[in-house]
C-alpha positions in Angstrom: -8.5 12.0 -24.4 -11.2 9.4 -25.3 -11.3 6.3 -24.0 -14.0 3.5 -24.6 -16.1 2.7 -21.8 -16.8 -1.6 -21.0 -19.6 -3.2 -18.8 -18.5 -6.4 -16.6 -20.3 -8.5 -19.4 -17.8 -7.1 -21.6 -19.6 -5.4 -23.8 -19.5 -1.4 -25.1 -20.9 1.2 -23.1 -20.0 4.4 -25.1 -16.8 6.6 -24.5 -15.6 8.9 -21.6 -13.2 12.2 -21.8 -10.4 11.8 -19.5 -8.8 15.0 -18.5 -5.2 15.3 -19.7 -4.0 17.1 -16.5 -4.8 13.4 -14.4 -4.4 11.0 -17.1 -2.2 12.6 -19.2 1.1 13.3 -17.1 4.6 11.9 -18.2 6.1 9.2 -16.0 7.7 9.8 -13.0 9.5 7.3 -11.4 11.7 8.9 -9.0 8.0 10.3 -7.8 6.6 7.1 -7.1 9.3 5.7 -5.4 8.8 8.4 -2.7 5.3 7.9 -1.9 5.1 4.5 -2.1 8.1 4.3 0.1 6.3 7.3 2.1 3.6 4.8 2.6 5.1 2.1 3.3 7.2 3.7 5.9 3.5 4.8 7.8 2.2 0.8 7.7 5.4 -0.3 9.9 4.4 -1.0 13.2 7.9 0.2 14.9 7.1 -2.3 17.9 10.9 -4.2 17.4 12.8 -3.8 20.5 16.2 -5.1 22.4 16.8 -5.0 26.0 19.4 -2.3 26.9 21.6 -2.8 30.7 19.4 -1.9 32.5 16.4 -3.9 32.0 18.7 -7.2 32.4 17.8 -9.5 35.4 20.1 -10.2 37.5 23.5 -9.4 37.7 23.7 -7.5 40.1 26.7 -8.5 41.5 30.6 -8.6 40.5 31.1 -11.8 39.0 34.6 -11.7 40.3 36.6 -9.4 42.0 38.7 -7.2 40.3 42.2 -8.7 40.4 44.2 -11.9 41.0 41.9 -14.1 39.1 44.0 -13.7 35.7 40.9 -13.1 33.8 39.5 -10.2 32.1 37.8 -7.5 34.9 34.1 -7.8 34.7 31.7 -5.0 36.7 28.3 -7.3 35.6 27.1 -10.5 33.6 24.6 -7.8 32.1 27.0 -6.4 29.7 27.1 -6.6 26.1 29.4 -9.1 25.9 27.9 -11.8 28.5 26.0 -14.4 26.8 21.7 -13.6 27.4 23.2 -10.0 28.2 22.5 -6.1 26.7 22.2 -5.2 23.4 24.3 -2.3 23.1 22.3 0.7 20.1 19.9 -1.8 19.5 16.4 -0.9 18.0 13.1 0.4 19.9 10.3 1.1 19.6 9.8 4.4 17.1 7.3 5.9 14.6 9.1 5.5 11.1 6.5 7.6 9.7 8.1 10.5 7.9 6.5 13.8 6.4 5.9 13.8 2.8 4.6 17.8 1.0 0.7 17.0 0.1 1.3 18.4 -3.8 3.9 15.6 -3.8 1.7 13.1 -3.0 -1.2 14.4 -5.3 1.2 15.0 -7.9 2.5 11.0 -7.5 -1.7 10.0 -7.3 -2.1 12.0 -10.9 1.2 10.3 -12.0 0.4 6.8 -11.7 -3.1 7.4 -13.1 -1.4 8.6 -15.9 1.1 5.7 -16.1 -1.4 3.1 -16.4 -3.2 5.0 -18.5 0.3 5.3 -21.1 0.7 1.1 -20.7 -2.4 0.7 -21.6 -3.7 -0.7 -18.0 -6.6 1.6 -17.8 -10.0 0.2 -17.8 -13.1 2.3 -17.5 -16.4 0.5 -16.3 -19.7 1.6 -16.4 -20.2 0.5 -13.0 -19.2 -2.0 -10.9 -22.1 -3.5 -9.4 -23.3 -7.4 -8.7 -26.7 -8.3 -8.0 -25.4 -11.6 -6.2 -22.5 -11.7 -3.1 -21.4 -15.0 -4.4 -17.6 -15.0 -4.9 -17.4 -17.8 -7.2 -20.0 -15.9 -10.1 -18.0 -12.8 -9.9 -14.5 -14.2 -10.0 -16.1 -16.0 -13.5 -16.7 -12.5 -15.0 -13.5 -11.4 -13.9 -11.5 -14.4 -15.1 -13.4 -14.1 -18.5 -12.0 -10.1 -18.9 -8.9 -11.7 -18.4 -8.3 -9.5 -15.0 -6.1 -11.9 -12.7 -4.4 -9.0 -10.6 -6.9 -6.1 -10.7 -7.7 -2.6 -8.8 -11.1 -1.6 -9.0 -11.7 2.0 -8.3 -15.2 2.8 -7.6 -17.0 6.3 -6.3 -17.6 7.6 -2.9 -20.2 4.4 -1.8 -19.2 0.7 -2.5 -22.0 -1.9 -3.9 -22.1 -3.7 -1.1 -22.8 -7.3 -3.2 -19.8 -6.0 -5.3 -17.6 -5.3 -2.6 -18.5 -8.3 -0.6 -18.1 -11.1 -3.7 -14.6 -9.8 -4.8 -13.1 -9.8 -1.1 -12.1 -13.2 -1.2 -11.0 -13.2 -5.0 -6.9 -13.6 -4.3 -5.3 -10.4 -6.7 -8.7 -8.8 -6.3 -8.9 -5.4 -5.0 -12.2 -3.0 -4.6 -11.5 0.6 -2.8 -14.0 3.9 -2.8 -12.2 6.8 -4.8 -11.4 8.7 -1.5 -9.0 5.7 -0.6 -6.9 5.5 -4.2 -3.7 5.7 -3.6 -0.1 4.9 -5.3 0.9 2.2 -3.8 -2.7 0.0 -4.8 -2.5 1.3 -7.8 0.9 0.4 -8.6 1.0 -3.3 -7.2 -1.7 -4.8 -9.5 -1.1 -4.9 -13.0 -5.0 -4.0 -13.9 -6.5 -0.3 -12.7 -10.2 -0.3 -13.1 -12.4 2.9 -12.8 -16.0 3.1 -12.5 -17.2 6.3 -14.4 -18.4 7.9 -10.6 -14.6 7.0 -9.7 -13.5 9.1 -12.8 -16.0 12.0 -12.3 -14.6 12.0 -8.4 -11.1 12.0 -9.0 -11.0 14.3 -11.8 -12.7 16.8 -9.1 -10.1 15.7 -6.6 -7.0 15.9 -8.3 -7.5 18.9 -11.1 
């Protein structure tokens, strides 16, 4: 499919053939759902815990003995149900990462490609390069294409003034092509591809 190619002044910079089989893929949402919960599950940090018996202080003895006080028998003030005692199944530490089949996650990649491409949330740049690091100059260009909550996908090497001016732009995100992924894609409303990100991931994901 043809899509028009723009420059960050806004202006035309001729046409680019997208390939059907990444850009061109019917929506899938049940796919996206599993990736994107398939990476979200791999960013947890699994570090909540709860102390079980026997890492309790103290109690090491019988609070009282075992009959003729007319309350309840008690063996330590480190059970579950002493105030400040055990948590009884409680969480620890654990991985949550799960396993997810690599053709899923490519197939989910080309999907949301595609899906952007189908709302009509594709851009395609020329190139995304700055000759200045200065945040405030980029964010004008940005705010004049109107892109408030943006992904911009670039090739294998970053331009480092680029990179470095949109990294404190709030909504504003800038990743090599190796690094695209659902979940980025997904969560801004704008995907932005540099022609070198294009010719990449067409490589990648045919």
């Amino acid at each position: 499919m043809k899509v028009s190619v723009k420059t960050l002044e806004d202006t035309s910079a001729g046409e680019i053939d997208l390939a059907d089989e990444v850009f061109g893929l019917p929506t899938r949402p049940d796919l996206l759902t599993r990736v994107v919960n398939w990476q979200l599950a791999k960013r947890r940090q699994g570090t909540h815990d709860t102390k079980e018996i026997g890492e309790i202080s103290g109690g090491g003895r019988k609070p009282w003995k075992q009959k003729g006080t007319g309350r309840a028998r008690q063996g330590s003030t480190r059970s579950p149900q002493w105030r400040k005692g055990a948590v009884i199944f409680g969480p620890t530490p654990r991985s949550h990462e799960f396993d997810l089949p690599k053709a899923i996650r490519k197939l989910a990649l080309k999907t949301a490609l595609s899906t952007k491409q189908k709302e009509g949330r594709l851009v395609v740049l020329d190139a995304a390069t700055s000759d200045s690091f200065k945040t405030k100059e980029l964010a004008q260009r940005l705010g004049k294409l109107g892109w408030s909550s943006v992904l911009v996908i670039d090739g294998p090497e970053l331009n480092v003034n680029f990179a470095r001016a949109a990294r404190n732009i709030p909504g504003v995100d800038v990743l090599p092509q190796q690094g695209a992924n659902v979940y980025d894609i997904l969560r801004r409303d704008t995907l932005v591809l540099t022609r070198a990100a294009v010719q990449h991931l067409e490589a990648r994901l045919k």
